[in-house]
matplotlib code that plots the C-alpha trace (Angstrom):
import matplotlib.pyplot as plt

x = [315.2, 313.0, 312.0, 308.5, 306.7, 303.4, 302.3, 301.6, 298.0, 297.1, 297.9, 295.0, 296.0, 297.5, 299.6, 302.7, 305.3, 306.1, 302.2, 302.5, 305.5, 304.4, 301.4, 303.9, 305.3, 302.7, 301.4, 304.6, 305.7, 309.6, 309.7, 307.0, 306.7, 306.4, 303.6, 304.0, 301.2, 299.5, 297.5, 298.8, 299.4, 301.9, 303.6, 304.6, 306.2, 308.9, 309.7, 309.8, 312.3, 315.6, 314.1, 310.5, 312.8, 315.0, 311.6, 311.0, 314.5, 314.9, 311.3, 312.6, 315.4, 313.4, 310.7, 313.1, 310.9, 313.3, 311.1, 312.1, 311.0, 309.5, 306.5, 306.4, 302.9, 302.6, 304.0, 300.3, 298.6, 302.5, 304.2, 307.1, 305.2, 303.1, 303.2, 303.0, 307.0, 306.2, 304.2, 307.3, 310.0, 307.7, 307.8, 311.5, 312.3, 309.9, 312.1, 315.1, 313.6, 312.1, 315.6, 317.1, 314.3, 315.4, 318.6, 317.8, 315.6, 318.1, 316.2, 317.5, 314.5, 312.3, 309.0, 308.3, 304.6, 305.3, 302.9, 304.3, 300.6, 297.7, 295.1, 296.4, 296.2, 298.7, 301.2, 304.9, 305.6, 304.7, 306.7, 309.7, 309.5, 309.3, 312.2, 314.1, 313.1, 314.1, 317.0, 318.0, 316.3, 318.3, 321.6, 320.8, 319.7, 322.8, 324.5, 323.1, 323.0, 319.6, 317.5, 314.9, 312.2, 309.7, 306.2, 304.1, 301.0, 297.1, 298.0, 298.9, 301.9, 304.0, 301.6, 304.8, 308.2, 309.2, 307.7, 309.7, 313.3, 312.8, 313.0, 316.0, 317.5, 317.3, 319.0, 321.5, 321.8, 321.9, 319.9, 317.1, 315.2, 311.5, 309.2, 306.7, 302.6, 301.6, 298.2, 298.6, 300.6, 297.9, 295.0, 296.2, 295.2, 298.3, 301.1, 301.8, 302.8, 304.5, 306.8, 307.5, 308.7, 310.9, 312.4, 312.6, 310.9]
y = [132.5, 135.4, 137.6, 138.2, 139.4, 140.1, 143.1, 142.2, 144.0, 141.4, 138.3, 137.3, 138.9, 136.9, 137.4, 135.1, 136.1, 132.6, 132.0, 134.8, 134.2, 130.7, 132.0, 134.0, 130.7, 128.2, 130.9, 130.5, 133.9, 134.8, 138.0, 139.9, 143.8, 145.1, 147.4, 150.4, 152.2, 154.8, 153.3, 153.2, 149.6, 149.7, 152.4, 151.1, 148.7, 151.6, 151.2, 147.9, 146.6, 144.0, 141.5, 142.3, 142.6, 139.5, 137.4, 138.6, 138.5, 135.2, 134.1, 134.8, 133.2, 130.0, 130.3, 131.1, 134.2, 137.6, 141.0, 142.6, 146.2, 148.3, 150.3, 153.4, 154.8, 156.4, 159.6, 160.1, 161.0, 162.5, 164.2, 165.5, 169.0, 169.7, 173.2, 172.2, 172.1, 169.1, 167.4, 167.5, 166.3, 163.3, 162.6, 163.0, 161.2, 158.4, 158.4, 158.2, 154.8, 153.1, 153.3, 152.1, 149.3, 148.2, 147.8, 145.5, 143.2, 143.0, 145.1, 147.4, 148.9, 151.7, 152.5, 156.4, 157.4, 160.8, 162.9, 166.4, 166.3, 164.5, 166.0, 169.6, 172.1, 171.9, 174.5, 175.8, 175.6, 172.4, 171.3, 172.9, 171.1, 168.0, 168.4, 169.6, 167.0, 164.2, 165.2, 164.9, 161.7, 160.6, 161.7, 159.4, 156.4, 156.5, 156.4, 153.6, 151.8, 152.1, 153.1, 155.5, 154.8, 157.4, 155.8, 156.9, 158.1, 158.5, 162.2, 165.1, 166.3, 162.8, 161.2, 160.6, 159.4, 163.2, 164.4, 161.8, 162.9, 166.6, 165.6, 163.4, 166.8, 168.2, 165.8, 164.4, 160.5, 156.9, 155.8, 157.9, 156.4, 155.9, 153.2, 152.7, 151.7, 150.5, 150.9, 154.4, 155.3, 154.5, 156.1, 159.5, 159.7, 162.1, 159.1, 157.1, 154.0, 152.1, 155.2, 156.3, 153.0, 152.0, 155.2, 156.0, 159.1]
z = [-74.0, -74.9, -71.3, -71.3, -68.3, -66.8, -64.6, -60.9, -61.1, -63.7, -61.2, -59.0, -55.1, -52.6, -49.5, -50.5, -52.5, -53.5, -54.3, -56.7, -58.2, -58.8, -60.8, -63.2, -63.7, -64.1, -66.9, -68.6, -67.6, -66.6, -64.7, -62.9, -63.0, -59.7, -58.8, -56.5, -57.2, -55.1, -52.7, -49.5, -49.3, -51.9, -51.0, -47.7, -50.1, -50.0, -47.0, -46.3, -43.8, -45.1, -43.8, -46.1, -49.0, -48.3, -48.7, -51.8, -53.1, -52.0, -53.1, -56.8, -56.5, -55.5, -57.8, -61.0, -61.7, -61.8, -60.5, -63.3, -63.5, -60.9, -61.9, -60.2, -60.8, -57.1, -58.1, -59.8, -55.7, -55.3, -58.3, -59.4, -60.5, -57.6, -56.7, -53.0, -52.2, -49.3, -51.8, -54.2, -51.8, -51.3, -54.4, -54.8, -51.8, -52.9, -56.0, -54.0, -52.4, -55.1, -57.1, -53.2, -53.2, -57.1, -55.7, -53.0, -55.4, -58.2, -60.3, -63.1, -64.4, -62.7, -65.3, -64.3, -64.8, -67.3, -65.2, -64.3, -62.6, -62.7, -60.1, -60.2, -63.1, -65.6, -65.7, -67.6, -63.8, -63.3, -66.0, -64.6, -60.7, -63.0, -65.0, -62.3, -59.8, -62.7, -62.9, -59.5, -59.5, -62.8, -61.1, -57.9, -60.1, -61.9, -59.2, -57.9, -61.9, -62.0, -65.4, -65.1, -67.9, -68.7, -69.8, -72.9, -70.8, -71.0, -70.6, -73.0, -71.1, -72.2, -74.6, -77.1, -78.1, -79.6, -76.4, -74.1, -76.1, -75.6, -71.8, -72.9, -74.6, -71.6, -69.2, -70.8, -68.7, -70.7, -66.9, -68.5, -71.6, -72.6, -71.6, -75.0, -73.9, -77.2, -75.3, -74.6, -77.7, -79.6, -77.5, -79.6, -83.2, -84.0, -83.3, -86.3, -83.6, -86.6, -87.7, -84.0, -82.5, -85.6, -85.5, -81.8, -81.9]

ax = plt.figure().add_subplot(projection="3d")
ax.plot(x, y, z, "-o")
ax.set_aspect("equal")
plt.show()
């Protein structure tokens, strides 16, 4: 059977996991892609409590519908390469919980938004809190058997394969590989999608 998914943002909101795990279903869907966005709503999906994530483990099992990768696109209001220090253990420990969270749900798959920043400036410092804050986040999801996936962004910094696998050069981890947005990928005139997907680069 082939796996194809559907991100939650794209399902209709409602309050029951089984209600929305039906929906993935009925539109002949097999896993969901779990949204934890930054909003305050679902980050608190961080934290939820065992018996918050017991419902939705055992809401997939029910329904037949596996949560298969967890998108972590909060770390845009809280990233890896802020230049306020709080504001980057935040994000680190928010790392630390999502992969925690993946566990607990039988996921394997965390999708990293490849912002070093998104609302500050841009900086070679910037880059450097996000490699380095990566890597300790690569090291704990390893740990724990979880892949970290970088995602091709709407954003210069990782707007491409080559760009993804000079991260890769530098931490050195099979738990770390890229996450391809065909969407995004082709948003920039410069990446020849064809060439760069067939060859992994």
């Amino acid at each position: 059977m082939n796996s194809l998914g559907i991100y939650e943002k794209a399902l209709p909101k409602t309050d029951s996991w089984h209600e929305r795990l039906q929906q993935v279903h009925d539109l002949g869907f097999n896993f969901l892609e779990l949204s934890v966005d930054e909003s305050d709503e679902r980050l608190k999906r961080l934290d939820w409590a065992k018996e918050e994530r017991a419902e939705v483990r055992d809401a997939s099992w029910e329904m037949g519908v596996r949560i298969h990768t967890l998108m972590l696109s909060g770390h845009r209001r809280y990233p890896l390469g802020s230049a306020d220090p709080a504001i980057r253990e935040k994000s680190l420990d928010m790392l630390y919980k999502a992969v925690d969270l993946a566990v607990d749900l039988g996921i394997h798959n965390i999708q990293l938004a490849g912002y070093d920043v998104y609302y500050e400036p841009k900086t070679a410092t910037s880059r450097g809190y996000f490699i380095e804050n990566l890597q300790r986040g690569v090291q704990y999801a390893a740990a724990k058997e979880v892949v970290l996936a970088i995602e091709t962004m709407d954003d210069p910094f990782l707007n491409a394969l080559t760009k993804i696998n000079t991260i890769k050069s530098q931490i050195h981890s099979p738990w770390l590989q890229a996450y391809p947005d065909l969407g995004n990928l082709t948003a920039w005139p410069e990446n020849n999608v064809g060439v760069r997907i067939g060859t992994g680069d």
